[in-house]
N, C-alpha and C positions, 0 to 999 in steps of 0.2 A: 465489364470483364468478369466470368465467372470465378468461382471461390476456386483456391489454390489446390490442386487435387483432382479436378474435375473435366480440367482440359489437356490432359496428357498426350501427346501423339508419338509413336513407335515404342519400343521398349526403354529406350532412356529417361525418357518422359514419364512412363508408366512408374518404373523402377525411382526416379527421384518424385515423384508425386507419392509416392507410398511409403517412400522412407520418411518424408519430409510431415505426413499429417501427424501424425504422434507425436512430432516434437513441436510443433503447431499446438497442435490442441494441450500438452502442457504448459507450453511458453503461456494458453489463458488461464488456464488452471492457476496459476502460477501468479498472473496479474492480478487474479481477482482474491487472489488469498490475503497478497500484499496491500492492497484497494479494502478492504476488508479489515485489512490488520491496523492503515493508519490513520480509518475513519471509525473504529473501535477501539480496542486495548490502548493502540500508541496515546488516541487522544484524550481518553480517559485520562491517562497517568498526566499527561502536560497539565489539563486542566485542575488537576490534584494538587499537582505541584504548583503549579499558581494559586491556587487557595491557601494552601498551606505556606507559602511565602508570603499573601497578604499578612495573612494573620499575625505571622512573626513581624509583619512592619506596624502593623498594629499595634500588637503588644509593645514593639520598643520605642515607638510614640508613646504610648500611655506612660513608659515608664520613666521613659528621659525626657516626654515631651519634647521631643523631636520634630519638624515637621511643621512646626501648629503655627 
């Protein structure tokens, strides 16, 4: 089946194939920012934040002997 846009026939076809690619083409705009956002920034900070919660189990291991 070709891509959505490409197979219009008569005017209502024409007319909702052309409204409809623009919001197409940002719905991926849009995917790929998000795909981007929580295989960068989002994961960074989780990964952050799990080091820095080790650490604190750590430290109050060490300090209360917690754990051992």
């Amino acid at each position: 089946m070709p891509p959505l846009g490409t197979r219009a026939s008569g005017t209502l076809g024409a007319s909702l194939a052309g409204g409809l690619r623009p919001l197409l083409d940002d719905l991926v705009l849009a995917s790929r920012a998000l795909a981007d956002h929580l295989t960068g920034p989002l994961s960074d900070a989780i990964k952050a934040a799990a080091e820095e919660q080790k650490r604190q189990d750590d430290e109050l291991k060490q300090r209360f002997g917690w754990w051992t």
